[in-house]
N, C-alpha and C positions, 0 to 999 in steps of 0.2 A: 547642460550637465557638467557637472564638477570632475575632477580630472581624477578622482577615487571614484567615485562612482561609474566613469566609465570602463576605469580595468576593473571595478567588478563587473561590470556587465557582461565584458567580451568572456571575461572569468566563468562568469554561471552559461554563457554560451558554449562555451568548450565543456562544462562539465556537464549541463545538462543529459545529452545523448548517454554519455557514460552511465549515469546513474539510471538512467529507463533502461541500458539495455543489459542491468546489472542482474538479473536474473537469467536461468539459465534452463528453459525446459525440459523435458527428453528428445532427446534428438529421434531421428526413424529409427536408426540403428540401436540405442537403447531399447527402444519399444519394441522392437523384434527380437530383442532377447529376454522379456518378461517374460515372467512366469507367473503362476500363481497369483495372489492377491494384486501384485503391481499388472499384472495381462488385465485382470477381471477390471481393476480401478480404471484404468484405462481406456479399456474399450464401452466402458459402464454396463456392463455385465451382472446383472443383477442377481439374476439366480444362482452365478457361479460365485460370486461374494457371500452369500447365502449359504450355499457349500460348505464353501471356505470358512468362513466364518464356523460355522457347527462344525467343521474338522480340525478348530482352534487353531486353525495358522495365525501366524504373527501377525497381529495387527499393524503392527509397526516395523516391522521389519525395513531395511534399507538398502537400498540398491546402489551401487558405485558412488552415486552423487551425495548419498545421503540422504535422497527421497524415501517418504515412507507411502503407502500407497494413496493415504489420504493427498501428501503432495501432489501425487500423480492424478487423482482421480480428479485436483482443484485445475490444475493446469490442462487438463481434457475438457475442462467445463463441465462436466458431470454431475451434478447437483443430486440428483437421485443415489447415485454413490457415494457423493461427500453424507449425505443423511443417514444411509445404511453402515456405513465405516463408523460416522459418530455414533449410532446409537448403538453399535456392538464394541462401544469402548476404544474408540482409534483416539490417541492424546496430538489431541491439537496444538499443543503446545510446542510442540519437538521442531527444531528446526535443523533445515538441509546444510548445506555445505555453504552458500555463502549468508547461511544465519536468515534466511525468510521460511515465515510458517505460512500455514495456508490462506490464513487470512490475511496478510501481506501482498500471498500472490494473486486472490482472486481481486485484492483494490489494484495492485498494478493492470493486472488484464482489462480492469474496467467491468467484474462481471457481475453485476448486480444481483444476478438471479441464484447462483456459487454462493456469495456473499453473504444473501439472506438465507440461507440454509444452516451456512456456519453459525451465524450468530445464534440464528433460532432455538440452533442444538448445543450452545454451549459455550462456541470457543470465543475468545478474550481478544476485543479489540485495545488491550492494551499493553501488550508485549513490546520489548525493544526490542528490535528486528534488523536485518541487514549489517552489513560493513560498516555502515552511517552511523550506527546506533540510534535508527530513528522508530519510528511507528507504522502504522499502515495507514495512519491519516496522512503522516508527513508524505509519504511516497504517492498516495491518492490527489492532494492536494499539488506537489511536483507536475501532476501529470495533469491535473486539470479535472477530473473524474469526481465532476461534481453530484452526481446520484452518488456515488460508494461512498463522500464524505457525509454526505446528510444521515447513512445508515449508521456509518461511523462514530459520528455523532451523539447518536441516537441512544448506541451502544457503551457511551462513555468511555468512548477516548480519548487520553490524556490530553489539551488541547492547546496547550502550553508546555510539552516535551521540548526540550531543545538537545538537536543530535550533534554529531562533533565536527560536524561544520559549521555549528555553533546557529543554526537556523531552525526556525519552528515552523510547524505548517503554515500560520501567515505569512512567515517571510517566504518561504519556499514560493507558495502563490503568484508571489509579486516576485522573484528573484528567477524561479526556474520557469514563470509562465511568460505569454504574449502577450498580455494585457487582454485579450479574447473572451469573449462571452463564458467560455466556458471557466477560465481563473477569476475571473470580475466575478463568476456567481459562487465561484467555490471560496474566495475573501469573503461575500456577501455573508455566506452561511456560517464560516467562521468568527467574524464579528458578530453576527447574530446569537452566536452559543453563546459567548462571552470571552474567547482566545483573544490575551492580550496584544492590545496594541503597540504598547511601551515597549516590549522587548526589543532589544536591537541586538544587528548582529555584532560578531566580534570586531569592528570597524565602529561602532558606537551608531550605526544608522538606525533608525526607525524605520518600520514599512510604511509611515506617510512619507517621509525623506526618498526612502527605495521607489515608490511608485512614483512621485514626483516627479524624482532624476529621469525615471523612464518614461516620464510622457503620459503615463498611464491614469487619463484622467476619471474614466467612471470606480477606477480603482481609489483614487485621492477622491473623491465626493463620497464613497461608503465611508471611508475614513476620516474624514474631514467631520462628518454628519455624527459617528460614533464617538467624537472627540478627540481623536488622535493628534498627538504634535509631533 
């Protein structure tokens, strides 16, 4: 490995954890001071959203953080609440305090089932999201959360965004991943879309150069076989 390539390495090793642990759910102590629509989201509370809902509480409404309850009800995993919130008009779009919407947060949780709910009913896998100004493929892809990018995918997400660290979900794969089954399939799927190869980061590298450097050889064979130089 080249002597740039290895200060990125140690590079995206320091920043990795940061960025996964860049989200910020309700803490207990939050949660025990919900109310209303954030209690109901929460505890997935159906009948009491139902309520709520016909006594036209704020669908949106925001709690200290800037959660609205849809946040809340994605980060509880509540699937049945994120469908009820959406179909009485809850705007998926609105983002919390460090800029992730719901659909961001159920790809970081890895929660497939959240996920496929969002999508189903509406919201947009292709918002700029977070600090990074990246996606929820890019942050999916980061983490490895290869079911969420296939939905992702699926759902047309931009697949060739690049955030301002200057990386796109391919690089992310190879940059913030192990080389492990699970980044090897989520490159896989990403070459498979069509997410270019060519793009390099701001260093002028390639993801066949990035994986290279790293060793990462069933990652350089899907690339290699896709054409990548």
């Amino acid at each position: 490995m080249n002597r740039s390539l290895h200060l990125l390495t140690l590079a995206c090793a320091l920043l990795a954890p940061a960025m996964a642990g860049a989200q910020v759910p309700p803490s207990a102590a939050e949660v025990a001071r919900y109310t209303g629509l954030h209690a109901a989201a929460f505890s997935g509370d159906l009948a009491e959203i139902e309520k709520l809902v016909k006594a036209r509480a704020d669908l949106n409404k925001r709690d200290p953080y800037g959660r609205t309850p849809l946040h809340v009800a994605t980060y509880a995993r509540k699937p049945d609440a994120v469908r009820m919130l959406m179909r009485a008009g809850a705007n998926h779009a609105l983002l919390e305090r460090d800029r992730y919407d719901a659909v961001t947060i159920a790809a970081v949780a890895n929660d497939e089932a959240t996920l496929r709910v969002l999508l189903a009913e509406g919201a947009s896998a292709k918002l700029t999201t977070s600090r990074y100004d990246g996606t929820a493929l890019i942050a999916a892809a980061h983490l490895g959360n290869a079911g969420i990018v296939r939905q992702l995918i699926g759902a047309g997400a931009p697949l060739d965004h690049v955030n301002n660290l200057h990386w796109t979900a391919l690089i992310e794969s190879i940059v913030l991943g192990n080389g492990g089954p699970r980044h090897t399939e989520t490159l896989r799927l990403l070459v498979e879309a069509g997410a270019s190869h060519k793009l390099s980061d701001r260093n002028g590298n390639t993801p066949l150069q990035l994986a290279r450097g790293r060793g990462y050889k069933a990652m350089v064979e899907i690339l290699e076989k896709a054409g990548a130089k």
